[in-house]
C-alpha positions in Angstrom: 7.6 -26.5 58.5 8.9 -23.8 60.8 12.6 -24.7 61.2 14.2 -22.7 64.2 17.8 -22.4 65.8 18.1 -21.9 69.6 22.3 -21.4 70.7 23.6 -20.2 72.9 27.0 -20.6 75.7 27.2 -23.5 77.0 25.4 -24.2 80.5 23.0 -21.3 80.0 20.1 -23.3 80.2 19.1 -23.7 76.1 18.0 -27.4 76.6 15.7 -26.5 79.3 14.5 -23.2 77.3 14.0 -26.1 74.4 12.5 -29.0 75.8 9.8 -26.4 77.3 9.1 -25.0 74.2 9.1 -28.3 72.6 6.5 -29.6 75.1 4.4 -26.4 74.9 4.1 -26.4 71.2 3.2 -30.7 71.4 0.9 -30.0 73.9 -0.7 -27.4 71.6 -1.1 -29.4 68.6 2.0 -29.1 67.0 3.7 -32.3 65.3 7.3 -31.3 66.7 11.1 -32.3 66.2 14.1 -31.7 68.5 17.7 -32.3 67.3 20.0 -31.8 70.1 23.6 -30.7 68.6 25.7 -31.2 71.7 28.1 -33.5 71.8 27.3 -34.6 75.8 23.8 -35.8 73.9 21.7 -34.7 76.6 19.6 -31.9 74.7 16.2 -34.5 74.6 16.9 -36.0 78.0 14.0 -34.1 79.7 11.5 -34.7 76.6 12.2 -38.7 76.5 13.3 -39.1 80.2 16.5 -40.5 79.6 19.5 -40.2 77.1 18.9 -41.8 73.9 21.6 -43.3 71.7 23.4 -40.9 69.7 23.6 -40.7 65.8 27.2 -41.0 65.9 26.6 -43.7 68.5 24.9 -45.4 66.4 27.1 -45.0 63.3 30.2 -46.4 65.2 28.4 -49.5 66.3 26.1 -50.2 62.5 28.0 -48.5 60.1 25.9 -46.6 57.1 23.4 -49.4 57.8 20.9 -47.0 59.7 17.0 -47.0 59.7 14.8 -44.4 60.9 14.0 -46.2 64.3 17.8 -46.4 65.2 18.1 -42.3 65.5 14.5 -40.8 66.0 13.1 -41.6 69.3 9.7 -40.2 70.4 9.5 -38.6 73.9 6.6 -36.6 75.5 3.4 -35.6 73.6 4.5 -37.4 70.4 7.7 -35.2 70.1 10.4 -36.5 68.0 13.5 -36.5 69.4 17.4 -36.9 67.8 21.1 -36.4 69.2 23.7 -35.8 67.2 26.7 -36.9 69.2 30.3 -35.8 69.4 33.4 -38.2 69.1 35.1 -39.8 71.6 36.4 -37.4 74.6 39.9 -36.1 72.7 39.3 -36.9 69.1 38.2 -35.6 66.4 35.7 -31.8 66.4 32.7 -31.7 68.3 30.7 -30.4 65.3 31.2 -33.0 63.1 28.4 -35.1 64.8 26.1 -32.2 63.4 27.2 -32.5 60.2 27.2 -36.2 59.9 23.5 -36.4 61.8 21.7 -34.0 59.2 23.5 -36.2 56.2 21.9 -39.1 57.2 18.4 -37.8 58.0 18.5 -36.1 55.1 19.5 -39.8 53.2 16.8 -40.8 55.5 14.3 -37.9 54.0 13.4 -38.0 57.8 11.7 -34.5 57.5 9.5 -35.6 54.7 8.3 -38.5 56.1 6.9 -37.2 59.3 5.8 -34.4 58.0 6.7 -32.0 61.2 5.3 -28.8 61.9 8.3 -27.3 63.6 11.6 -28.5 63.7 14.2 -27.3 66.8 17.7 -27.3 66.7 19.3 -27.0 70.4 23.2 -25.7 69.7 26.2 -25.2 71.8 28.7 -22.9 71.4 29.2 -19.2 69.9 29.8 -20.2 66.1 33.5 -20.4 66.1 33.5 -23.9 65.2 32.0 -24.9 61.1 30.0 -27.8 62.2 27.8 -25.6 65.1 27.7 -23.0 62.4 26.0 -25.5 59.2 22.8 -25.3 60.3 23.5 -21.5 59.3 25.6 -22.1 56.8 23.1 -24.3 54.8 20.1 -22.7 55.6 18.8 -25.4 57.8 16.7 -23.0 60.3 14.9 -20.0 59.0 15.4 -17.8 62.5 17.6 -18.2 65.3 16.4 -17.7 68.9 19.6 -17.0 71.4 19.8 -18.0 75.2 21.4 -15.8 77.8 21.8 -14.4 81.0 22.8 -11.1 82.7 26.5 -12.5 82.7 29.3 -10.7 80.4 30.5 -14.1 79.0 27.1 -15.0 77.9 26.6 -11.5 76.2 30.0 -11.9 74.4 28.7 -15.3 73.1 25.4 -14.0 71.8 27.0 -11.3 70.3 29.4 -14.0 68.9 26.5 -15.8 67.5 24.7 -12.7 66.2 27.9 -12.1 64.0 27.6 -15.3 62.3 24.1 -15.0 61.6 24.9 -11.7 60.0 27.5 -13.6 57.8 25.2 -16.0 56.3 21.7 -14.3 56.4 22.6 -13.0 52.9 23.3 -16.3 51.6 20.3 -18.3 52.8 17.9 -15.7 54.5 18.6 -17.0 58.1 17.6 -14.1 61.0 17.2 -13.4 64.5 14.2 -13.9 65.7 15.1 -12.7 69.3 16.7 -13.2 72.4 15.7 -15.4 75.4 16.5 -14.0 78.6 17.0 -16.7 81.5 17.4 -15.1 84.7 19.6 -17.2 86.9 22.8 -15.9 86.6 24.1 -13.2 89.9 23.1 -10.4 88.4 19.2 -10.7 87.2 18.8 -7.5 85.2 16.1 -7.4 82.2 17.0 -4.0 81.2 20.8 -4.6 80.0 19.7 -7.7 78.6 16.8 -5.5 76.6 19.4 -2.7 76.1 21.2 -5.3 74.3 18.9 -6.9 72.5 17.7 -3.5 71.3 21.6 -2.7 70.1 21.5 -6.0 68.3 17.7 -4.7 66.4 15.8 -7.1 67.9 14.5 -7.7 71.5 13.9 -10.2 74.2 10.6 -12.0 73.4 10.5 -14.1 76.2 11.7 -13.9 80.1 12.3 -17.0 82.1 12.6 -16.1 85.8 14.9 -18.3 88.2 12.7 -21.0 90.1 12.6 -24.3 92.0 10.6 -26.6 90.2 12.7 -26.1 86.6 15.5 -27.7 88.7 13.2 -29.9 90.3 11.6 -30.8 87.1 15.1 -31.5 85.0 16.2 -33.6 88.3 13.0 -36.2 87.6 14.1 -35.8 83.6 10.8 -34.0 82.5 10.1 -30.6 81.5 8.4 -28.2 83.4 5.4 -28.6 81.0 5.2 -32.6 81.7 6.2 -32.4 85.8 4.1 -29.6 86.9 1.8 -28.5 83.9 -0.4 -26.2 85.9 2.6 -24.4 87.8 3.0 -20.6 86.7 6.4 -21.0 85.0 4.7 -24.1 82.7 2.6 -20.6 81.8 5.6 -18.7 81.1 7.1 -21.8 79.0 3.4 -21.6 77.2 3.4 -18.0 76.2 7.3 -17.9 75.1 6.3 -21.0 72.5 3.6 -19.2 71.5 5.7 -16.0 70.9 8.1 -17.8 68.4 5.2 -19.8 66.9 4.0 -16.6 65.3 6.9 -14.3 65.6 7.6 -12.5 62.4 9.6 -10.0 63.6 12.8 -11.1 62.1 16.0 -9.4 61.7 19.8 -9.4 60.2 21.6 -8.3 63.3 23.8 -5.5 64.0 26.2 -7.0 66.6 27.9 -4.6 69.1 31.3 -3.8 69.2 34.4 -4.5 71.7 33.8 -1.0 73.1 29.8 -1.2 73.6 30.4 -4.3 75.4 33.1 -3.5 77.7 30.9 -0.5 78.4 27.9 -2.7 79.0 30.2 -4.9 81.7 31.3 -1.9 83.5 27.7 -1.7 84.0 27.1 -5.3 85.2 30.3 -5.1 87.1 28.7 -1.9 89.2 25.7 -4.0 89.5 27.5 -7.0 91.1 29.6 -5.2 93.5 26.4 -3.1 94.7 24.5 -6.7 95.0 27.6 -7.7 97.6 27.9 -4.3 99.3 
């Protein structure tokens, strides 16, 4: 089983970059399983076409009692599809619904029983947080695949993320596998993104250019794959999935400093005020 990572910042487009991915790999042949670790629970919305019930949700409302069928919920081209959950808007940390959903699907030997090909984790955050970090901590994923735009806040996270990959890749051989560009943000620049990539020893394996029908697509709940399968960004969503299927280009990554990334926003900064000039 091929057990892969994808985080990023939050809003910068890793469910869409997922559910894509997920679909493409389906649609190939692949037996498939997202887990969506953000506590909103919307990671699997466009594979299933609506929100499914939580794991957490689920725990508050049965207890321990909890089969198979209560958490794992099949969505388009077989894919299996689970939510972690968060608590209740004020309490309690947002990563505990990770931790808590891989104990019982473990208990569950979930993995075992549907013998999956791949298996996705879609993460939030930039690994400040022990619950978004397990999956790394414990060896759940064997490479990591990070979202992000041209924007400075999304660089610092991805360089965030890269420095706790770096922490446990000696422990349980977890590794970048690359970096996913989406290019949506104001400033749509591939080369600082591959600049940075190439800083971090890896590079970006797979661009994702801003367009119509991914908005259109999330707004009927489906992926681009499912809504308009012949368009040319299904393509794009095709060829990236393919990319990580057989990507063995894996690396511990060398994240940059405070001072190579201030120097890379001066650059985007220039870029911005040129954009508006």
């Amino acid at each position: 089983m091929k057990k892969i990572c994808v985080y990023g910042k939050g809003g910068i487009g890793k469910s869409t970059v997922v559910s894509n991915v997920a679909a493409a790999l389906a649609e190939s042949g692949q037996k498939v399983m997202v887990i969506g670790c953000d506590p909103k629970g919307d990671s699997t919305r466009n594979i299933v076409g609506k929100k499914i019930p939580t794991v957490l949700d689920v725990l508050r409302r049965k207890g321990e009692d909890i089969q198979l069928e209560d958490i794992v919920f099949k969505g388009f081209q077989g894919i299996y599809c689970v939510e972690s959950g968060g608590p209740e808007p004020g309490i309690g940390c947002a990563g505990r619904g990770i931790i808590k959903a891989i104990e019982i699907l473990d208990k569950l030997k979930v993995f075992e029983t549907l013998e999956l090909d791949v298996l996705i984790y879609d993460i939030l955050g930039d690994v400040v947080c022990g619950g978004f970090a397990m999956p790394l901590q414990r060896h759940l994923a064997d490479e990591v695949y990070i979202v992000t735009t041209c924007d400075p806040m999304a660089l610092y996270a991805a360089n965030n993320i890269c420095k706790g990959i770096k922490r446990y890749a000696y422990r349980g051989n977890t590794t970048l596998g690359g970096i996913i560009y989406n290019g949506r943000s104001v400033v749509d620049n591939i080369s600082i993104v591959s600049e940075f990539a190439s800083r971090l020893n890896t590079e970006v394996v797979g661009y994702i250019p801003m367009s119509e029908i991914i908005v259109k697509s999330e707004i009927r709940k489906k992926s681009v794959i499912e809504y308009a399968p012949d368009h040319p960004i299904a393509n794009t969503f095709r060829e990236l999935a393919k990319k990580i299927l057989n990507n063995s280009k894996r690396v511990i990554p060398n994240p940059l400093s405070e001072e190579e990334l201030d120097e890379m926003w001066e650059r985007i900064e220039k870029l911005i005020e040129k954009s508006y000039s």
